[in-house]
N, C-alpha and C positions, 0 to 999 in steps of 0.2 A: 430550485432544489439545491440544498448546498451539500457536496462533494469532501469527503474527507480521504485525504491518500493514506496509506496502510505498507507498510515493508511487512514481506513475507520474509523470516529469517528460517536460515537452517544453523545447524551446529555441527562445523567441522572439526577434527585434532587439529591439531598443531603440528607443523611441517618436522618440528623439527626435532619432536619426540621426545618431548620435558614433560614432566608429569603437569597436569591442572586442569583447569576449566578447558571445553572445547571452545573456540572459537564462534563467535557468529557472525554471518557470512551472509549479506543479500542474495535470496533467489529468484525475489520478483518484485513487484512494485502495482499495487492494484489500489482501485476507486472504490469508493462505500457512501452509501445514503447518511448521512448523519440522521439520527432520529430527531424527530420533530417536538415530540415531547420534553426531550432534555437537549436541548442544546449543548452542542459538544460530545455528546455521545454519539456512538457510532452503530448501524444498523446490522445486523446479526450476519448479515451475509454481503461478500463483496459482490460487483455487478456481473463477474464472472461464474458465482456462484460458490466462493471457496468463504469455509466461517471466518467470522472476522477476529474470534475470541483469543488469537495466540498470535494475534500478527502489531505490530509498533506504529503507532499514529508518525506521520511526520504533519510536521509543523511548519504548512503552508498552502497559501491561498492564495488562487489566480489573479493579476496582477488588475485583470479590466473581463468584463463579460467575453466571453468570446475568446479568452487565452487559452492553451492545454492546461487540464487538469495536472500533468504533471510538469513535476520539476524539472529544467531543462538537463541538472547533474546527474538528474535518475535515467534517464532515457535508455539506459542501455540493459537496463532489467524491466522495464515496461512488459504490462501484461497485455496484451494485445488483445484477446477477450474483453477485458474492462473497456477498454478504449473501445471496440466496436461495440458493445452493449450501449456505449455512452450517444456514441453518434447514428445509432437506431432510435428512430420517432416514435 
């Protein structure tokens, strides 16, 4: 089964109160099925259950069978749900 990571972003202002775009900001960092049919495309729903439709592929693949899904720079936005859905048999 190959694994695609997904950044869940949100949109915050700007601290410092200049007019323009809000900011995006990582909320979380979750796992998705890639779909089978198209390679590269991503399965409708993360393994946490959350749609995958608004959330930012990152662009990386475990190193050897048996490494974590994620990124070791991500770790601190890790969805913990994905993770235990992942290591459920």
């Amino acid at each position: 089964m190959a694994i695609v990571v997904l950044r869940e972003l949100r949109k915050e202002l700007s601290t410092d109160f200049d007019p323009g775009d809000a900011v995006s900001r990582v909320a979380a960092v979750h796992a998705a099925t890639a779909e089978p049919d198209a390679l590269g495309d991503v399965g409708d729903r993360t393994f946490c259950g959350k749609p995958t439709l608004d959330m930012e592929r990152v662009d990386y693949q475990p190193a050897e069978p048996g490494a974590s899904w994620l990124p070791a720079n991500m770790r601190p936005w890790e969805c913990s749900s994905c993770t235990e859905a992942l290591r459920s048999p």
